[in-house]
N, CA, C and O of each residue as an XYZ file, in Angstrom:
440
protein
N      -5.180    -36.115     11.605
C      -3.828    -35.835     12.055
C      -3.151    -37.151     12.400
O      -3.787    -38.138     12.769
N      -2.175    -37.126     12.297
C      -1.176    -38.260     12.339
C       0.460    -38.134     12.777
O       1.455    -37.932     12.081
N       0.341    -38.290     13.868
C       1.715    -37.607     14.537
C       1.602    -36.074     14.180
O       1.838    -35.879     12.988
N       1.349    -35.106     14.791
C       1.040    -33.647     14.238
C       1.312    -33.344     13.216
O       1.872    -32.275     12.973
N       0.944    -34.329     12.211
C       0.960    -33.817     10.546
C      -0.213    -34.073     10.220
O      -0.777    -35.009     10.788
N      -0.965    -33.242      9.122
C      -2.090    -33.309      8.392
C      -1.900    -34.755      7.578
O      -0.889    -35.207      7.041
N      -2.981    -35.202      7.664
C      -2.487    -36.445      6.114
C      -4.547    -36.666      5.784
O      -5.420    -36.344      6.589
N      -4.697    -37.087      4.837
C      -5.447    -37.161      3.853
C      -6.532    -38.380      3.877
O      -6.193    -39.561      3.949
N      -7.484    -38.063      3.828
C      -8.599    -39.301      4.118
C      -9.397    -39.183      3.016
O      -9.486    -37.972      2.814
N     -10.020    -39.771      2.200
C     -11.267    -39.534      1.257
C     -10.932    -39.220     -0.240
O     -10.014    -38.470     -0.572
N     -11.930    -39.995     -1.282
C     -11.875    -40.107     -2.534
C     -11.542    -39.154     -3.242
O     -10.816    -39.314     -4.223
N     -12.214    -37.477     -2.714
C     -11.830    -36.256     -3.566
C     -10.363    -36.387     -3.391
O      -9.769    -36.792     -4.391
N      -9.488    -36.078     -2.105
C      -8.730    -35.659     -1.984
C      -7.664    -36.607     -2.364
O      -6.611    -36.076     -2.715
N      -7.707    -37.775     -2.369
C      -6.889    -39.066     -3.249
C      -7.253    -39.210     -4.474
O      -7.098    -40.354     -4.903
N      -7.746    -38.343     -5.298
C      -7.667    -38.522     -6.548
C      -6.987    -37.302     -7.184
O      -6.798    -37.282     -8.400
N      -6.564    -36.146     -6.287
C      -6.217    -35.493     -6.892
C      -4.766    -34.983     -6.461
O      -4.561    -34.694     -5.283
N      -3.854    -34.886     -7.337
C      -2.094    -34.496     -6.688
C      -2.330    -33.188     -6.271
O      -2.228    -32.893     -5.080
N      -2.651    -32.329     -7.167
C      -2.749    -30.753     -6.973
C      -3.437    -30.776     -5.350
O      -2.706    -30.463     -4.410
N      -4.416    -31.041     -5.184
C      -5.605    -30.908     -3.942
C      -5.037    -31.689     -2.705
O      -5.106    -31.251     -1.557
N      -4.449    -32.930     -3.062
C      -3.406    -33.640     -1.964
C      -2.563    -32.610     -1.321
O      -2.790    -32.322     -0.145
N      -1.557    -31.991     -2.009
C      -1.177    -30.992     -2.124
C      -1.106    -29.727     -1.466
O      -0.502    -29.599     -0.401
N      -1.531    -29.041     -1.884
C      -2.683    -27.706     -1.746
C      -3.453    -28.108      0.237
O      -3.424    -27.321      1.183
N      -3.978    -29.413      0.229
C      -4.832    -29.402      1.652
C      -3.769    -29.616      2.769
O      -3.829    -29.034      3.851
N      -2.260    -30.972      2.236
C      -1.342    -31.073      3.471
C      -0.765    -30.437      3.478
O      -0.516    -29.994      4.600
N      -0.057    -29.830      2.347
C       1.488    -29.520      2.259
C       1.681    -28.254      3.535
O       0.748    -27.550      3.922
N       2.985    -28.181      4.011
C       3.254    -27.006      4.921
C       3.588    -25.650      4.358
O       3.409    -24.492      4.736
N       4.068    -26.153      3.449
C       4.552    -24.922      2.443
C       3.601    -24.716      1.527
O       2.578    -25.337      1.239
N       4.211    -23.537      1.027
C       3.442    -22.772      0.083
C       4.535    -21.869     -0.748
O       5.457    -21.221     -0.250
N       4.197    -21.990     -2.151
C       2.823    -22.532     -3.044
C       2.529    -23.737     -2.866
O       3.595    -24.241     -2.514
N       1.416    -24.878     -2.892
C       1.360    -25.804     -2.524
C      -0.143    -25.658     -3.659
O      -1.157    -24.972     -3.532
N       0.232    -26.514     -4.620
C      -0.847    -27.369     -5.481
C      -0.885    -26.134     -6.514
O      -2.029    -25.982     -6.944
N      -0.226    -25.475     -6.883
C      -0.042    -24.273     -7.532
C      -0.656    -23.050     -6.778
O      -0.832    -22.161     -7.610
N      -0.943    -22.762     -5.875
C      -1.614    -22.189     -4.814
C      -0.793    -21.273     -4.342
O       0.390    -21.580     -4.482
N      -0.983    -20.297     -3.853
C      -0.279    -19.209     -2.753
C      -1.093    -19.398     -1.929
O      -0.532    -19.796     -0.908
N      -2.410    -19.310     -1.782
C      -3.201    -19.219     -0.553
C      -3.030    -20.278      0.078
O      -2.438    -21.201     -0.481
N      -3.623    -20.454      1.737
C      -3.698    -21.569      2.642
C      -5.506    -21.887      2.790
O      -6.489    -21.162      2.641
N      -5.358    -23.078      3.089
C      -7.085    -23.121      3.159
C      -7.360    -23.161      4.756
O      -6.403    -23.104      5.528
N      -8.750    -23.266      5.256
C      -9.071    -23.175      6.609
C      -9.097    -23.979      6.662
O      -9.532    -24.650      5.725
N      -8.560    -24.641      8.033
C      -8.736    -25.880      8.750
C      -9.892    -25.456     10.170
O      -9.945    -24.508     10.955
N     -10.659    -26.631      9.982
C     -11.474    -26.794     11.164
C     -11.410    -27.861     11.664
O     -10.936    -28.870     11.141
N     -12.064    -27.726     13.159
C     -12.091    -29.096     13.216
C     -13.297    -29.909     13.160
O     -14.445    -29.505     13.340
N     -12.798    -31.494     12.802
C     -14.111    -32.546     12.281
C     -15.241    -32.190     12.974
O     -15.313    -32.091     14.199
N     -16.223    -31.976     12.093
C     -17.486    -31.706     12.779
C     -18.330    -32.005     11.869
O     -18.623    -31.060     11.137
N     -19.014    -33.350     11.571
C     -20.019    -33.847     10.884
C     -21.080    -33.463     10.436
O     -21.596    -33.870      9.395
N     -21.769    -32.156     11.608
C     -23.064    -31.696     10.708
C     -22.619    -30.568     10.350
O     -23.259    -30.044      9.438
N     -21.546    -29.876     10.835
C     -20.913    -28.331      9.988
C     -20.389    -29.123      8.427
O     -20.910    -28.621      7.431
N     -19.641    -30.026      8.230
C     -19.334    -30.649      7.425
C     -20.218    -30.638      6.018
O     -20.015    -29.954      5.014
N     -21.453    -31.790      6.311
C     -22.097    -32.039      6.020
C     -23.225    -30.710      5.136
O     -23.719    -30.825      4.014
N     -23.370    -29.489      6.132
C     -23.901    -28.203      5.400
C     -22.990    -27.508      4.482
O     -23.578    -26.822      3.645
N     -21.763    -27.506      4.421
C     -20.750    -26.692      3.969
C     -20.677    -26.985      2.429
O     -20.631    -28.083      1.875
N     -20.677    -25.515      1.781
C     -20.748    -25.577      0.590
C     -19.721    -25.475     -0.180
O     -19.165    -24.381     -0.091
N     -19.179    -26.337     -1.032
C     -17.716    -26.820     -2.013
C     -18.119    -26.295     -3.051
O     -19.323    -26.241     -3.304
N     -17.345    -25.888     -3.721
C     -16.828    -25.492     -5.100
C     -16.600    -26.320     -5.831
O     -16.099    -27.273     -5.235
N     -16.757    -26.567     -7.409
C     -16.519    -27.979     -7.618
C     -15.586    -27.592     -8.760
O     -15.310    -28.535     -9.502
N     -15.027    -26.390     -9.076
C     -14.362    -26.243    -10.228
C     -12.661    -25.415     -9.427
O     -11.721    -24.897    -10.030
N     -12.887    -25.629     -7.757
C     -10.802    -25.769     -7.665
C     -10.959    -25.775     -6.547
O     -12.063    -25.605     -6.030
N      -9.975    -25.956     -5.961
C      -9.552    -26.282     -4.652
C     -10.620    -25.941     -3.230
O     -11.355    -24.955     -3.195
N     -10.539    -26.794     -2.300
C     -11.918    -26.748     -1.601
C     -10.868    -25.295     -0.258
O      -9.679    -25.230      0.053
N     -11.760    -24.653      0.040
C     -11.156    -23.303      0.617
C     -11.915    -23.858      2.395
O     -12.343    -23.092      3.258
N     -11.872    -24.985      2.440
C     -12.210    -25.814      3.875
C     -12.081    -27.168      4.296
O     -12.910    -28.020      3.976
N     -11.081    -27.410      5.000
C     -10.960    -28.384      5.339
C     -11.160    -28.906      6.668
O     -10.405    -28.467      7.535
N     -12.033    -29.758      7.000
C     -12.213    -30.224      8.625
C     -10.873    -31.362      8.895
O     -10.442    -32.190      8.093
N     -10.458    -31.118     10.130
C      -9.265    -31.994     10.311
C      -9.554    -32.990     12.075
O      -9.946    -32.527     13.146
N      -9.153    -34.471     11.708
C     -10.069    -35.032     12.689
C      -8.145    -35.034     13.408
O      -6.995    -34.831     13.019
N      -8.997    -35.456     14.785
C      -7.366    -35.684     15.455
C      -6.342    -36.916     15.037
O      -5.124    -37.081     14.958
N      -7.541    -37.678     14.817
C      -6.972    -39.570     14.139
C      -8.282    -40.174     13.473
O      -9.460    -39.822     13.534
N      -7.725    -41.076     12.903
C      -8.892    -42.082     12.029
C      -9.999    -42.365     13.274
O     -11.216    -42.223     13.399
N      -8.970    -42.811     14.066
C     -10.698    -43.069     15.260
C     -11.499    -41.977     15.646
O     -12.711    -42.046     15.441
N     -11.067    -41.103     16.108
C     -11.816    -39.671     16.409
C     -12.756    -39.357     15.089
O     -13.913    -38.948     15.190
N     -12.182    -39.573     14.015
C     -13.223    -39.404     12.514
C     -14.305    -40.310     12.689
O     -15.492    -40.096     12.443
N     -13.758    -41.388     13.159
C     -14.627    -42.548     12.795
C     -15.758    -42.570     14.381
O     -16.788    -43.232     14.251
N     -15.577    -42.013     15.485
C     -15.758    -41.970     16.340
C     -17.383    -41.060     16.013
O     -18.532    -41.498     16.057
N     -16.761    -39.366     15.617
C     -17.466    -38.410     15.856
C     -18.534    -39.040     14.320
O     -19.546    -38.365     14.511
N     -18.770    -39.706     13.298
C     -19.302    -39.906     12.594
C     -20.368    -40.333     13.125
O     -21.424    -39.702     13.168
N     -20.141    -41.632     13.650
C     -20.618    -42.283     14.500
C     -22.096    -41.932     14.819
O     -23.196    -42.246     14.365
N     -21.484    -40.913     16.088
C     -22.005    -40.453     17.117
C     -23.338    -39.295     16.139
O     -24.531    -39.251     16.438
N     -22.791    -38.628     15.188
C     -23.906    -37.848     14.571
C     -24.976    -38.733     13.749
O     -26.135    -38.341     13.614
N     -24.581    -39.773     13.287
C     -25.266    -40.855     12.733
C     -26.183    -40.999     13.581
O     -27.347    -40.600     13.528
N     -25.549    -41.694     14.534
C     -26.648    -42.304     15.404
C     -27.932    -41.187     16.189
O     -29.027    -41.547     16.620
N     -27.406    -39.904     16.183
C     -28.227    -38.917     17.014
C     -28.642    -37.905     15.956
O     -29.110    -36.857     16.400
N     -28.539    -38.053     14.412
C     -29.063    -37.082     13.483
C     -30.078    -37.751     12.203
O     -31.001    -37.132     11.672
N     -29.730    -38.910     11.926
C     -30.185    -39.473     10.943
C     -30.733    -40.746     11.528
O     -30.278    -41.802     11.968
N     -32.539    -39.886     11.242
C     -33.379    -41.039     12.153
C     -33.752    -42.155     11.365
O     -34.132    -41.776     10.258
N     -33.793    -43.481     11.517
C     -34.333    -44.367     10.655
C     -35.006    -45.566     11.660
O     -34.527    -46.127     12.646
N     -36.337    -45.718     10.975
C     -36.662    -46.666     11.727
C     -36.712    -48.573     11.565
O     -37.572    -49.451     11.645
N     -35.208    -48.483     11.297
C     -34.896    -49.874     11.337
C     -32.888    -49.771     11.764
O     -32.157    -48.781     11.732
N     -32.571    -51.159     12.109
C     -30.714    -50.546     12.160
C     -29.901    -51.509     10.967
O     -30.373    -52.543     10.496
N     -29.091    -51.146     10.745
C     -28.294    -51.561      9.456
C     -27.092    -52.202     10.528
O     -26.821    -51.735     11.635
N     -26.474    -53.367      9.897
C     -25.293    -53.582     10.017
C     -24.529    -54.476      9.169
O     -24.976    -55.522      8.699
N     -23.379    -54.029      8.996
C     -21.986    -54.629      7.756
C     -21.743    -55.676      8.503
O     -22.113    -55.504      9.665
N     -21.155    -56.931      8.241
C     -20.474    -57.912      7.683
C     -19.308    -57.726      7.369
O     -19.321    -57.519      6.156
N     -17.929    -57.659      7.879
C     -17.033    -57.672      7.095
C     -16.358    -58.762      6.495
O     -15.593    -58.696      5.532
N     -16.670    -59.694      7.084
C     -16.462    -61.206      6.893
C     -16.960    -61.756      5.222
O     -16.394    -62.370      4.318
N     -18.146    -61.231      5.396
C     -19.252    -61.682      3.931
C     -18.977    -60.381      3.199
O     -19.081    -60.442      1.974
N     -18.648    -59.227      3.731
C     -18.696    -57.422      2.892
C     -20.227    -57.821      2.550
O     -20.431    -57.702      1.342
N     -21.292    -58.234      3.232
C     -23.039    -57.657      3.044
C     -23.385    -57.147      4.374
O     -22.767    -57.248      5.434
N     -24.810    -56.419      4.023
C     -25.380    -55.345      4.902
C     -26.859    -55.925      4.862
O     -27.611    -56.225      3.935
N     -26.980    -55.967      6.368
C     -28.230    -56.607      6.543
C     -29.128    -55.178      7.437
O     -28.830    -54.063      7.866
N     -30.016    -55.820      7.383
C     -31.134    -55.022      8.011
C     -32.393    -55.305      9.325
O     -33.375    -55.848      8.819
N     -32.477    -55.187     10.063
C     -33.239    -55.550     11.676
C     -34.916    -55.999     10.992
O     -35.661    -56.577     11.784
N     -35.375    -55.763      9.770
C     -36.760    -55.570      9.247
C     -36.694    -55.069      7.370
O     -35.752    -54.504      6.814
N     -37.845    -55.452      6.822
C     -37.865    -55.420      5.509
C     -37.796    -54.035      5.340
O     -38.417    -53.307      6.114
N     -36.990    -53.484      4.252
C     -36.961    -51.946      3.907
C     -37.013    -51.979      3.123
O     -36.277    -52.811      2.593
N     -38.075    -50.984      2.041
C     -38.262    -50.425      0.923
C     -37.617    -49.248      0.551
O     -37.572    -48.322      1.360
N     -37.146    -49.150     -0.477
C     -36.833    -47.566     -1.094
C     -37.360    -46.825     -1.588
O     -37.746    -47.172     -2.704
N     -37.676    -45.600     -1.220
C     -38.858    -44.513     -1.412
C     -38.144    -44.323     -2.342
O     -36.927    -44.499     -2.395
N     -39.332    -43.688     -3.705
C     -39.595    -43.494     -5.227
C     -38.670    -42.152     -4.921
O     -38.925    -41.275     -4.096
N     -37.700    -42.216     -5.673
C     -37.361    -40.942     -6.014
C     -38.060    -39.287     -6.288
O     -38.723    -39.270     -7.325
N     -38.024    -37.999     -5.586
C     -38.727    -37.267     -6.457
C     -37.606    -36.024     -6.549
O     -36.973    -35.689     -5.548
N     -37.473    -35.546     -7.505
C     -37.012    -34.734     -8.387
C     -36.663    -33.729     -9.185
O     -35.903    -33.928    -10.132
């Protein structure tokens, strides 16, 4: 949200006019659409389980209050859901990602 308007974060939804569309617009029809989609709010591991459609419009959208609150609540599930035993950190200076200890990448299985 951005001044109490919806506005748009992420690769799906910036690549597509219809779906841009269809997720902000106030009106309706919106992206050729009559329907409205659900808004929730940002919630990283509801997010994260929720199952998309990949052939039209996503019928869910999580809506954060601001970029920081997105970037905030990410965060916070990162750090308390996805255990790893070493810590990563970016560089924005260099754009590289270093690591606290040597890490290997487990073999794919399939």
């Amino acid at each position: 949200m951005e001044q109490g308007q919806r506005r748009a974060y992420g690769a799906g939804l910036l690549s597509s006019f219809g779906e841009l569309e269809y997720s902000c617009a106030p009106y309706r029809p919106a992206g050729g659409e009559a329907g409205t989609p659900e808004y929730r709010k940002w919630d990283p591991a509801a997010a994260a389980s929720q199952a998309y459609p990949i052939c039209k419009y996503q019928p869910v959208y999580f809506v954060a209050d601001s970029l920081t609150d997105a970037k905030d609540r990410m965060l916070a599930f990162c750090e308390s859901s996805l255990a790893r035993p070493f810590q990563v950190r970016y560089d924005p200076y260099t754009q590289t990602v270093s690591t606290d200890r040597a890490v290997v990448r487990a073999a794919y299985v399939g």
